[in-house]
C-alpha positions as CSV (number, residue, x, y, z in Angstrom):
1,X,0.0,0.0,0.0
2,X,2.7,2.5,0.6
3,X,4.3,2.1,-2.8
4,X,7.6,3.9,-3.3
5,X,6.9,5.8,0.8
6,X,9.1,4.1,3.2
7,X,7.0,2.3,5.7
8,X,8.0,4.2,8.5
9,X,7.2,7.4,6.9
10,X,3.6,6.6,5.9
11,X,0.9,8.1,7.8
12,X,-1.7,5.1,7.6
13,X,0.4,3.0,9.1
14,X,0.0,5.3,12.5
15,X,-2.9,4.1,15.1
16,X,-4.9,6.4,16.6
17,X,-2.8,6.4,19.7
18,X,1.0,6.8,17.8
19,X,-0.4,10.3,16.0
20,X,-2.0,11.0,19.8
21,X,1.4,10.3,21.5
22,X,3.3,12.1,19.4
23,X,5.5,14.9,20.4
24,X,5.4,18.3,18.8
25,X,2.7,18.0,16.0
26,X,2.8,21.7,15.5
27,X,6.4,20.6,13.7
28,X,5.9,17.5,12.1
29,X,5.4,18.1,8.5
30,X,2.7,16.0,6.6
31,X,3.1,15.7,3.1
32,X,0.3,15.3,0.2
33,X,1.2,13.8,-2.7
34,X,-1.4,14.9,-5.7
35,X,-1.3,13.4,-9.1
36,X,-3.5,12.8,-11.7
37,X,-4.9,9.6,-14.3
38,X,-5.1,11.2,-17.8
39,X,-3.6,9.7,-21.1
40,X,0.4,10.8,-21.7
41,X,0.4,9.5,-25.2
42,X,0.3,5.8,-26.3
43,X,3.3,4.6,-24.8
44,X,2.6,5.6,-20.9
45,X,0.3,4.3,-18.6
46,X,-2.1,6.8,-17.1
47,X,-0.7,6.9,-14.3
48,X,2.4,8.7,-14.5
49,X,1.8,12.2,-12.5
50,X,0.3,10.3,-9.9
51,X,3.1,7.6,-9.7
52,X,5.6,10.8,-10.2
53,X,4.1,12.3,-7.5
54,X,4.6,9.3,-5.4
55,X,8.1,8.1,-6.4
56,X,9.6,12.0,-5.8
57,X,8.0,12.2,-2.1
58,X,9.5,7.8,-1.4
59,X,13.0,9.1,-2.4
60,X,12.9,12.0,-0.6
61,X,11.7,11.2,2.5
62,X,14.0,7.8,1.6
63,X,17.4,10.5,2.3
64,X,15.8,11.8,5.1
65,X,17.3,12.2,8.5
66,X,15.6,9.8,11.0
67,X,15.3,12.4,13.7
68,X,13.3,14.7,11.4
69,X,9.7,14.1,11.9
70,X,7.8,13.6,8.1
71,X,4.9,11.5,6.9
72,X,3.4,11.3,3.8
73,X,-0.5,10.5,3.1
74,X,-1.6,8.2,0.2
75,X,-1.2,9.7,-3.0
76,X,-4.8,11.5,-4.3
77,X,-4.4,10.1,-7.5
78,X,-7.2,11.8,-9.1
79,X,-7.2,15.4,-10.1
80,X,-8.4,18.3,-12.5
81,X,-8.0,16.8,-15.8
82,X,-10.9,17.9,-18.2
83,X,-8.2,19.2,-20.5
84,X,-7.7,15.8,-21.3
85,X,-11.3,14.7,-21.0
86,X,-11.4,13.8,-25.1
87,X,-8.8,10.9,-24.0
88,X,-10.8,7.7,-23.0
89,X,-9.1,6.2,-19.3
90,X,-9.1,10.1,-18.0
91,X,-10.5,10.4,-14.7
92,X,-11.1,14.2,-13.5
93,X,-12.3,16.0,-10.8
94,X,-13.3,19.7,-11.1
95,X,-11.7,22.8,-9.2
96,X,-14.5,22.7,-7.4
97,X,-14.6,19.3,-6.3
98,X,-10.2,19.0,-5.7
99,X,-10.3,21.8,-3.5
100,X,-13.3,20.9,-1.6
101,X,-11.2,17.3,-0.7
102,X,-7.9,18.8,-0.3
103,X,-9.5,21.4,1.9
104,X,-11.2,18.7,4.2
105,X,-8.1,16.5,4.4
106,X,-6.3,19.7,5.4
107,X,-8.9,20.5,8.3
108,X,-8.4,16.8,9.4
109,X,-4.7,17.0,9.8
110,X,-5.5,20.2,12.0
111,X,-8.4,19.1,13.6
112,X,-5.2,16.3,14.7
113,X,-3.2,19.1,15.7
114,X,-0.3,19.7,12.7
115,X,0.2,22.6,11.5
116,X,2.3,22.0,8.6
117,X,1.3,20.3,5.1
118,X,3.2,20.5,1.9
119,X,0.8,19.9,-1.0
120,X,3.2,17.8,-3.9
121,X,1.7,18.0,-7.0
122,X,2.9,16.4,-9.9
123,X,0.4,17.4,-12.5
124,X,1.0,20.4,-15.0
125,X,-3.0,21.0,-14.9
126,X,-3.5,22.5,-11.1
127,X,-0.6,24.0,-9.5
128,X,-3.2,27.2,-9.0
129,X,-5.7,25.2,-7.7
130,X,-2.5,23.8,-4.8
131,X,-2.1,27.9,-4.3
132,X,-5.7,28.9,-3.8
133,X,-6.1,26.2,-1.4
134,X,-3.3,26.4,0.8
135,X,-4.1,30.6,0.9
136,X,-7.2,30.2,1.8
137,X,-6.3,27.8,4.8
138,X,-3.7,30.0,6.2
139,X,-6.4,33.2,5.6
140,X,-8.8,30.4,7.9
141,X,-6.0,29.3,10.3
142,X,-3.3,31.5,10.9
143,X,-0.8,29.3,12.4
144,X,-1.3,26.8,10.0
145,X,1.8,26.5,7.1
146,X,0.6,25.0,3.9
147,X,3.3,25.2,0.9
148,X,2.2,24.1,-2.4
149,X,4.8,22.7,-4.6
150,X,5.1,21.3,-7.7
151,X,7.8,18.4,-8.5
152,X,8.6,19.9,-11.7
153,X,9.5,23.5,-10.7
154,X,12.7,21.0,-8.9
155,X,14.5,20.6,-12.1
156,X,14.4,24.6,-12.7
157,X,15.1,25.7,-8.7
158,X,18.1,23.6,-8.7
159,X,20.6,27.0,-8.3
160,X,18.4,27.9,-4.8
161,X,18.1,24.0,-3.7
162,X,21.5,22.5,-4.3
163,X,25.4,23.8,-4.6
164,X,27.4,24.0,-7.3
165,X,29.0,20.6,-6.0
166,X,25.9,18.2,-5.2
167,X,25.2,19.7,-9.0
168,X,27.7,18.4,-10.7
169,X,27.1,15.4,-8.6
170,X,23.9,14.6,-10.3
171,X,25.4,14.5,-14.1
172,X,27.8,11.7,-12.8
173,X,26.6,10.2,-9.5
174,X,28.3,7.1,-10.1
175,X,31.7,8.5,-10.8
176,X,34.5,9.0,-7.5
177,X,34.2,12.5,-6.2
178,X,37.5,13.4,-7.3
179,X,37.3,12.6,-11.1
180,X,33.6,14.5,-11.2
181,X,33.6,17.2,-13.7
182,X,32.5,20.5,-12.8
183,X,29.7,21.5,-14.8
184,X,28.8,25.3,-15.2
185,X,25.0,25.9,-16.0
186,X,25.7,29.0,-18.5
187,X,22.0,30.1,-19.0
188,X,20.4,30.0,-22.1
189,X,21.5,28.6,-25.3
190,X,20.4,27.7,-29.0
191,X,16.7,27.8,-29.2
192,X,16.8,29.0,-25.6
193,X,17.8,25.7,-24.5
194,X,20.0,25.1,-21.6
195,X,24.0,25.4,-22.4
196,X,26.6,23.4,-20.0
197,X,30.2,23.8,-19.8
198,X,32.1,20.8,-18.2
199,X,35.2,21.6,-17.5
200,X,38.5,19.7,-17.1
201,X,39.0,16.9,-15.1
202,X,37.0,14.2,-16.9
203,X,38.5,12.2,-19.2
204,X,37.4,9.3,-21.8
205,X,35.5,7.9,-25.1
206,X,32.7,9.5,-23.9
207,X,33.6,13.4,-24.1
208,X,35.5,15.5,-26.8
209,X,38.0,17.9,-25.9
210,X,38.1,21.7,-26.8
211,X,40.6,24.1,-26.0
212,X,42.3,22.4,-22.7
213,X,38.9,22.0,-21.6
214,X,36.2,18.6,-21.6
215,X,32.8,19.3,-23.0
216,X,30.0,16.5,-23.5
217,X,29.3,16.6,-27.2
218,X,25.6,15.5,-28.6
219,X,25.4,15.6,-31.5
220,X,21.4,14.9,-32.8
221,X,22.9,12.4,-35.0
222,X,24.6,9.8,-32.9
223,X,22.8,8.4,-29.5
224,X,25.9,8.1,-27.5
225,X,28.8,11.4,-27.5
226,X,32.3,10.3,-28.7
227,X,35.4,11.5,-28.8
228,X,37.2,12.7,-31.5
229,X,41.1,14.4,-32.0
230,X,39.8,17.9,-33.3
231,X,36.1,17.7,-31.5
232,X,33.9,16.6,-33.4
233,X,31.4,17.0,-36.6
234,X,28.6,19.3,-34.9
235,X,31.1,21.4,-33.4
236,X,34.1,21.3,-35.5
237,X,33.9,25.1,-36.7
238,X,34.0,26.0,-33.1
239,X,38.1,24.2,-32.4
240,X,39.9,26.6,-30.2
241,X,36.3,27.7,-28.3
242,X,36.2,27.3,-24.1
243,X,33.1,25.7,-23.9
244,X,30.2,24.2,-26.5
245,X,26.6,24.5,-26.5
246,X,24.8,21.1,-25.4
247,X,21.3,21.0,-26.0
248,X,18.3,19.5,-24.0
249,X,15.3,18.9,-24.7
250,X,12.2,16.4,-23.8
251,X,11.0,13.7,-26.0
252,X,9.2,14.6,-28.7
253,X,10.1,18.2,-28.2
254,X,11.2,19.8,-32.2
255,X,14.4,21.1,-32.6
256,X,12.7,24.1,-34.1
């Protein structure tokens, strides 16, 4: 039942007495994962934000330290979908009907005596409907702290979440510390897609060299980068340049 939430960090598995018992509620933050069943193309089940949702929240409180107080509720799978309502398999609630349940769940959890909820939502269709709600608890209950978040904004808060080093960390988690490139975010690039400069220090088939420095080449042609003596065929006009523009996009996205 408690999917990708560690066991001892999911709130059904509390009696009565343990949420009773325990010390400090004011501080202990709950956590409501919110997702959505709606059609992501043929090749996903419908399922995804919901399981996203999930899955973000397990890992999380997965890393978390023990002495820190955090449980997560089961995943509302269901939410505002009726942008997607022409799909057959999409299950949606209204505004109306999402806040009303998110609302009550919240007055529960108070009613308990916590006064902290973080409302994850994993769905691109109702981070305003997250915001409305949790303002018009705190309006209703002062001391209650309600943040609405949305797992996707991670991705593009990464400069105020993480340091340059746990950064670089996540391009190459498997390699030792010490051989790690560092990576430099450089802000917008062709198309207005994200550039990266990885600097010397990693070495190997997988990345071509330009001007005493290592950069990942991807070129749209080959799946895998490679190495070659003077760079390589998308960015061989550019021997002699510091850095080179790496390109990201999501599946599906055009290059135009």
């Amino acid at each position: 039942m408690h999917s990708f939430i560690p066991p001892a960090r999911f709130f059904p598995y509390l009696s009565w007495t343990d949420v009773e018992a325990m010390p400090d509620k004011a501080n202990v933050v709950i956590v409501q994962p919110v997702g959505a069943i709606e059609q992501h193309g043929p090749h996903l089940p419908l399922v995804v934000d919901a399981a996203i949702a999930t899955a973000v929240i397990g890992q999380a409180l997965e890393k978390l330290e023990a002495d820190i107080p955090a449980f997560a509720l089961p995943t509302l799978c269901y939410g505002k979908s009726n942008e997607h309502w022409h799909f057959p398999g999409t299950i949606t609630l209204s505004a109306t009907t999402l806040m009303t349940t998110l609302i009550e769940v919240a007055e529960s959890l108070y009613r308990s005596g916590f006064r902290k909820l973080v409302l994850m939502n994993a769905h691109g269709g109702q981070p305003q409907v997250m915001e409305i709600v949790a303002r018009d608890l705190h309006q209703k209950y002062e001391d209650f702290c309600v943040f609405p978040l949305f797992t996707w904004r991670v991705p593009h808060s990464a400069g105020e979440l993480l340091s340059a080093k746990k950064k670089n960390w996540a391009f190459m988690p498997e390699m030792p510390e010490n051989q790690r490139p560092a990576v430099d975010f450089a802000g917008s690039g062709e198309h207005g897609r994200c550039r990266v400069r990885i600097s010397a220090g990693a070495t190997g088939g997988e990345l071509a060299e330009h001007g005493g420095q290592a950069a990942v080449c991807l070129d749209d042609s080959r799946s895998i980068p490679q190495r070659r003596d003077r760079g390589c065929d998308c960015c061989h006009s550019r021997k002699g340049r510091s850095h080179h523009a790496v390109r990201f996009r999501w599946l599906g996205e055009s290059d135009s």
